[in-house]
N, C-alpha and C positions, 0 to 999 in steps of 0.2 A: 640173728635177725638180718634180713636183706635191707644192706646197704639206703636202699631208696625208700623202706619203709621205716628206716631209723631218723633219717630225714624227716618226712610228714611227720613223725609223731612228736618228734624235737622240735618242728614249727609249731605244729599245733601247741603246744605247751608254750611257747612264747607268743603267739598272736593271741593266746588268751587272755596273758597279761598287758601287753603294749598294742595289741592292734597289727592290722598288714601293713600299714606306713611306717610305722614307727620301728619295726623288727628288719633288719640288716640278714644279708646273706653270712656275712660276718660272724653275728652271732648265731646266728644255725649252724655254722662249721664250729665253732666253738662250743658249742651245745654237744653237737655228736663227737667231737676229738677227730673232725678229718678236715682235709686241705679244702680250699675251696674250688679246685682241679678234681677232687672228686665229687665237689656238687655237683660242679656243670656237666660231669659226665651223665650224673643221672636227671638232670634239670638243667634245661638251659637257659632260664631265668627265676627269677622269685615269684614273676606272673606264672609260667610255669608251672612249678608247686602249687601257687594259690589255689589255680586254678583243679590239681588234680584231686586236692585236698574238696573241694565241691566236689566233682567227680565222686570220689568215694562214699561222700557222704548222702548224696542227691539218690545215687546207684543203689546203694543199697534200701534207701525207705522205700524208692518210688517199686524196686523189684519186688517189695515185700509188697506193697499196697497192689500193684498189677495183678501178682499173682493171685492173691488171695479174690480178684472182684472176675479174673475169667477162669476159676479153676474150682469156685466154692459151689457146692449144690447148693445151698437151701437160701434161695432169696427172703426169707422172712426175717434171718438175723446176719443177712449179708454187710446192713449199715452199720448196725452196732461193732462187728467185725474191724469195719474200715477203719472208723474211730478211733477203736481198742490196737490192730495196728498200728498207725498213724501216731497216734500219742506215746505209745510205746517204744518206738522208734527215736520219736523226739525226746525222749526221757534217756536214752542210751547214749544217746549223743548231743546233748543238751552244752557241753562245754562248746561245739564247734555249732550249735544251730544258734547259742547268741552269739559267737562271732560274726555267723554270716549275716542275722539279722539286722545285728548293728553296721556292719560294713558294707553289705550292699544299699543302706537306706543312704549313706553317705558317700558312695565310692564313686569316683570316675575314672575307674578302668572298665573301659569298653568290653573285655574282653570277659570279665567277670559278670557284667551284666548282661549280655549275649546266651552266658551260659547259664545263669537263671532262666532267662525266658524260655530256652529249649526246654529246660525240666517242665518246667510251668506246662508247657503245650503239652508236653505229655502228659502229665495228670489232668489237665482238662480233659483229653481224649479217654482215660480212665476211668475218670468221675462220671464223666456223661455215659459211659458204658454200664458202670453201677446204677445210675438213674431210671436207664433205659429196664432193666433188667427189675430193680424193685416196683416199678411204677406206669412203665409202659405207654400208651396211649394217653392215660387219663391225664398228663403233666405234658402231654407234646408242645401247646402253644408257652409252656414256662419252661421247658429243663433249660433253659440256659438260666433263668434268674437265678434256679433252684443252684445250679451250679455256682455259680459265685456267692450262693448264702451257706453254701458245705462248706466253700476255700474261706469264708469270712469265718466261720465258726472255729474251722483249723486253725485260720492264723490267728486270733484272740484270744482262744483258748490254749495256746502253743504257750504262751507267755506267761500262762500258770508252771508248769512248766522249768522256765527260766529265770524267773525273778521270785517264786511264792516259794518260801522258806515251810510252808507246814506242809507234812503228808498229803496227798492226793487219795482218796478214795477213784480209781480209775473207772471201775464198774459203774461206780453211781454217775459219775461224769458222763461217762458213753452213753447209756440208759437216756440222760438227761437230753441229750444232743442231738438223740434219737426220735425224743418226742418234739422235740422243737422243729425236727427237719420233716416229721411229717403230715404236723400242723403246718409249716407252709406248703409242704405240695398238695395237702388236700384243699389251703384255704387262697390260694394265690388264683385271683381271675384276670388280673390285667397285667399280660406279659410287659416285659421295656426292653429286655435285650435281646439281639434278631442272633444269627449264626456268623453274619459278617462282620458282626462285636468282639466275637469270640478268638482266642488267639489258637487255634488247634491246628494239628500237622492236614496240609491236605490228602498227599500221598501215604499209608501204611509204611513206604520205601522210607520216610523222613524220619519214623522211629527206631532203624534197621546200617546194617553198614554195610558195604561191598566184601564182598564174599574173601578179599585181599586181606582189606583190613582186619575184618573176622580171625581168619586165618592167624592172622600175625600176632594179634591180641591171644589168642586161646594159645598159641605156641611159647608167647613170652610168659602168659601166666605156671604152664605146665614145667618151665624152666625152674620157677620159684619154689613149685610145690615139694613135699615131701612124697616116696611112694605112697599111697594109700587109693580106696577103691575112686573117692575122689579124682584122682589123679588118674588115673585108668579110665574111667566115664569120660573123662577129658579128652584122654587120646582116644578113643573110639569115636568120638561124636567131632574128631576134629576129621578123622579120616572120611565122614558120610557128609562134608558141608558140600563137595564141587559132585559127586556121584553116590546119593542116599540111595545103600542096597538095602539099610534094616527096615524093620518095619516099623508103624507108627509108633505100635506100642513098646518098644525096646527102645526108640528116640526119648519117646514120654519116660522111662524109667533112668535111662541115664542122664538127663535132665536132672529128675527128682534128685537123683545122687551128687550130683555138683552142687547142689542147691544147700546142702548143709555146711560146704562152706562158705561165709557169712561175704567173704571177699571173690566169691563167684558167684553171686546173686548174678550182676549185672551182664556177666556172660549167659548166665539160663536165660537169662531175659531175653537177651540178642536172638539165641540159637530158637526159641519157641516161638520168636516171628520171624527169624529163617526158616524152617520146616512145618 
């Protein structure tokens, strides 16, 4: 296992049980059996880590949830999708989504809550894409309420989830959520929230990263990787970022191929709003 990913998973396993306060760098070296000379090499703080530990986790639902709302034909069961997604997602990662739940409602590190609200902005810009798309015109003066009665349903319903000890019937949940949401966009007449309410990226560029960055990320990633075709779609698509000779659809396919691994979601995501 890579060094740095022995790390995250050795924290996460202690911020489960003590929280981000209370867990020592200390005991993360102690946890993985290395110095704390090779934390700092691969982390130069514990904020650091915290933080990348969100990363990973934010990266991968929000990529799955993207892809699925600009890539799905059939807007008739596009919502229930999202749901079914989204909950799915949370159910995977359910140890590290009550950490963060609990520690962002308490925490004053600025730097952690920064990095919530960027995720946040981007799923607002996703959700109202799905809005836009299932519902059109006929919800124009409301998709923003509509939009914060999705992220209200997510997040109370997330907590079945984290805290509810019985089975979940997931289907019938999503179903359920489904009817709910479109009982308010049919029955909503008096909008309250305008778009200067809204926290959403203004620029397309504020979801996206400079062509450098890119670069260096997809180069460290393909460091880690094992050979496989994976790893090949990597280097081809790394080579087309500063001079794209292929064509749309060979971009679109190696895409799809990086996509199955679970910890390159969030690069297909960069690169499909790079090209």
């Amino acid at each position: 296992m890579v060094k740095k990913q022995l790390i995250m998973e050795s924290a996460l396993e202690l911020f489960a049980k003590q929280g981000f306060e209370a867990t020592s760098v200390q005991q993360i070296t102690d946890k993985c059996g290395i110095s704390k000379g090779a934390f700092y090499l691969s982390f130069k703080s514990k904020d650091e880590l915290i933080i990348a530990l969100v990363d990973q986790f934010m990266e991968q639902i929000f990529a799955d949830i993207d892809h699925l709302v600009r890539n799905k034909k059939d807007s008739a069961t596009l919502l229930f999708d999202y749901y079914y997604v989204s909950f799915q997602s949370f159910k995977q990662h359910t140890e590290f989504a009550n950490i963060l739940m609990k520690e962002y409602t308490q925490s004053l590190n600025e730097k952690l809550i920064h990095k919530i609200h960027y995720y946040d902005k981007l799923v607002n810009t996703t959700i109202l894409t799905m809005i836009d798309r299932i519902y059109g015109e006929s919800i124009k003066q409301t998709r923003y309420d509509l939009l914060y009665c999705i992220k209200g349903f997510m997040r109370m319903y997330s907590e079945l989830f984290l805290f509810q000890v019985v089975p979940l019937e997931m289907d019938e949940l999503c179903q359920s959520l489904v009817e709910k949401t479109d009982l308010l966009a049919k029955g909503m007449t008096i909008p309250f929230l305008k778009k200067e309410h809204i926290d959403i990226p203004v620029y397309q560029s504020e979801s996206s990263v400079p062509n450098d960055q890119l670069i260096s990320l997809i180069e460290e990633k393909v460091k880690e990787m094992d050979d496989s075709i994976e790893k090949e779609s990597l280097q081809l698509l790394l080579t087309q970022i500063d001079n794209q000779t292929y064509s749309p659809a060979i971009i679109k396919g190696l895409i799809e191929n990086i996509r199955s691994q679970p910890d390159c979601k969030w690069i297909a995501y960069l690169l499909n709003r790079h090209f």
